[in-house]
DSSP file (Angstrom, degrees, kcal/mol; ACC not computed):
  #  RESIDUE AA STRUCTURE BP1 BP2  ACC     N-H-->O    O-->H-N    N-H-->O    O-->H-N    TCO  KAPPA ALPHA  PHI   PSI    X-CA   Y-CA   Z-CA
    1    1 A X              0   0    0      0, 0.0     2,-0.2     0, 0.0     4,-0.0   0.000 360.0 360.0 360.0 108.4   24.0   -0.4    1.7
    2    2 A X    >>  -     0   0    0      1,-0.1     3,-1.3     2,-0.1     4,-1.0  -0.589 360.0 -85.1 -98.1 174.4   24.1   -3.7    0.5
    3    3 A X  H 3> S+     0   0    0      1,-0.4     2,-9.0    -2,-0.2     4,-1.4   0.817 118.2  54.0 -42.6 -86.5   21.6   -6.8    1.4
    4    4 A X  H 34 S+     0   0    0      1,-0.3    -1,-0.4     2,-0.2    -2,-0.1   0.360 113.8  37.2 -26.7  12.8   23.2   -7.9    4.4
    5    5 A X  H X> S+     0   0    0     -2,-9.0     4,-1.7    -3,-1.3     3,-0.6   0.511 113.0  54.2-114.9 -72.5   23.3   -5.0    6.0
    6    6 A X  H 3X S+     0   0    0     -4,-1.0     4,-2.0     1,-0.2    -2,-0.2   0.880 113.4  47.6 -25.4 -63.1   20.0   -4.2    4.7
    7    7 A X  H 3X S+     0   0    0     -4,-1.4     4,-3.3     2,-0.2    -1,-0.2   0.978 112.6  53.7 -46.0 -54.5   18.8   -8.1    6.4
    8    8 A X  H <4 S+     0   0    0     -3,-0.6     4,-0.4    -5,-0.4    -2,-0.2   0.921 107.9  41.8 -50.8 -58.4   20.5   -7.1    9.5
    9    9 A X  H >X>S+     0   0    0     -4,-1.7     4,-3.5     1,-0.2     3,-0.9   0.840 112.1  59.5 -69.7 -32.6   18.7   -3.6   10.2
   10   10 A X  H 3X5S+     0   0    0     -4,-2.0     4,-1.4    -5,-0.5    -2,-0.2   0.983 103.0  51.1 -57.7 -45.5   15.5   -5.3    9.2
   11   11 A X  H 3<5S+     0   0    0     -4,-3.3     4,-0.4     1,-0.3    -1,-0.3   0.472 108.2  51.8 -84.3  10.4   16.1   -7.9   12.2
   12   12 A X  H <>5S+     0   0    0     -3,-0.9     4,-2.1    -4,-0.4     5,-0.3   0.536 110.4  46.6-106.2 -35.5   16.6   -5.3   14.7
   13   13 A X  H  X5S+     0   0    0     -4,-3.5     4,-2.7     1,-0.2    -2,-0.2   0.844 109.9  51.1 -94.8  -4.6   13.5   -3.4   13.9
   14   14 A X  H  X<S+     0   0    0     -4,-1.4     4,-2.0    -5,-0.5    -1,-0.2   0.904 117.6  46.1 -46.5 -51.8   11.5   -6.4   13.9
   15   15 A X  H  > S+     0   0    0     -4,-0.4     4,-0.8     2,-0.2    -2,-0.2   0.897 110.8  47.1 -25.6 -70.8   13.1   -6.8   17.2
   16   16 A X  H >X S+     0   0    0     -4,-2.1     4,-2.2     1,-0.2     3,-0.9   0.918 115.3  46.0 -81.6 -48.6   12.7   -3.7   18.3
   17   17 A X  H 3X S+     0   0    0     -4,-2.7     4,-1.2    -5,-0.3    -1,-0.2   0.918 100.6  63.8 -58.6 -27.3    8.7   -3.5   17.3
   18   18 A X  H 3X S+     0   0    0     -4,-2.0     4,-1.4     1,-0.2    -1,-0.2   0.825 115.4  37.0 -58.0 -33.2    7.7   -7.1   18.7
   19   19 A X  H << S+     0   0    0     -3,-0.9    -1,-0.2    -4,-0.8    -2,-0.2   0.667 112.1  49.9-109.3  -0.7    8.7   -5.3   22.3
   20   20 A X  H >X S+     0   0    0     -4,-2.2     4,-2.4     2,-0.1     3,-2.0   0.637 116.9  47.9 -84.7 -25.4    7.5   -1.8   21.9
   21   21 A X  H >X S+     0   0    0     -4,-1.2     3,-1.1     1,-0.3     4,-0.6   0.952 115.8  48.5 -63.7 -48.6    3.8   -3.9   20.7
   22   22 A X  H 3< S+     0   0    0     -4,-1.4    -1,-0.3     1,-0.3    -2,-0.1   0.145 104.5  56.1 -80.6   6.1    4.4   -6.0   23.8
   23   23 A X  H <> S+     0   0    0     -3,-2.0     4,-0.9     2,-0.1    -1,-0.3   0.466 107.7  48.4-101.0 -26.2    4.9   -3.0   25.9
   24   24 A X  H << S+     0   0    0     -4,-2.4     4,-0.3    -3,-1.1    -2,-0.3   0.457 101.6  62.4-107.3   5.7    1.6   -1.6   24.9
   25   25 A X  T  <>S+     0   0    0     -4,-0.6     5,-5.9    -5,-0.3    -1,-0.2   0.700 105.9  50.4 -79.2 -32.2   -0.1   -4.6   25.5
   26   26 A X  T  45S+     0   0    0      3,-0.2    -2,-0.2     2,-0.2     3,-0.2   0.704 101.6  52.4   4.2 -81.8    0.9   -4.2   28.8
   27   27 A X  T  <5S+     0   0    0     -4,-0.9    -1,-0.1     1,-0.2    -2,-0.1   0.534 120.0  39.8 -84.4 -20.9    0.0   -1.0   29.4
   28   28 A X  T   5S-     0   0    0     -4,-0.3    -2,-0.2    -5,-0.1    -1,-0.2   0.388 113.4-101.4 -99.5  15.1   -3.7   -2.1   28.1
   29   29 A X  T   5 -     0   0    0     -3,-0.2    -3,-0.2     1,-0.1    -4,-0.1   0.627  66.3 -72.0  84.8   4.2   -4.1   -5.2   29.4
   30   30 A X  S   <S+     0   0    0     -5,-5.9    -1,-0.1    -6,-0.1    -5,-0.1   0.950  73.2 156.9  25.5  84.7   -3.3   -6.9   26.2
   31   31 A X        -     0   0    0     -7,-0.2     2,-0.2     0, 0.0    -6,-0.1   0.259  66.4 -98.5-109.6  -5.4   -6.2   -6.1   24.7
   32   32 A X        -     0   0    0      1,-0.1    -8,-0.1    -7,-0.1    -3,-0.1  -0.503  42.5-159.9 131.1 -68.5   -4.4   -6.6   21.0
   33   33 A X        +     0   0    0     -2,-0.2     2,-1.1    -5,-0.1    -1,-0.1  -0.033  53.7 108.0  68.9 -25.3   -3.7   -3.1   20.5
   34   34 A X              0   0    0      1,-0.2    -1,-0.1   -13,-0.0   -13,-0.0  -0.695 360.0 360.0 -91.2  72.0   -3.2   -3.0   16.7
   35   35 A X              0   0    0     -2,-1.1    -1,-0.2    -3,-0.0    -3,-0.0   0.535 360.0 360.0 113.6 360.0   -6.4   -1.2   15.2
């Protein structure tokens, strides 16, 4: 795997965590969730 690839998956699970954390803020009322 070289960087660019590497850059690539990294901005899809950034992606992909910014909306499951904003899905469970959601589901709590966005209370933070995180701790």
């Amino acid at each position: 795997m070289n960087i660019a690839a590497l850059r690539d998956e990294n901005e899809s699970l950034k992606a992909l965590l910014a909306q499951t954390q904003a899905a469970l803020s959601e589901q709590q009322g966005g209370g933070g969730g995180v701790g």
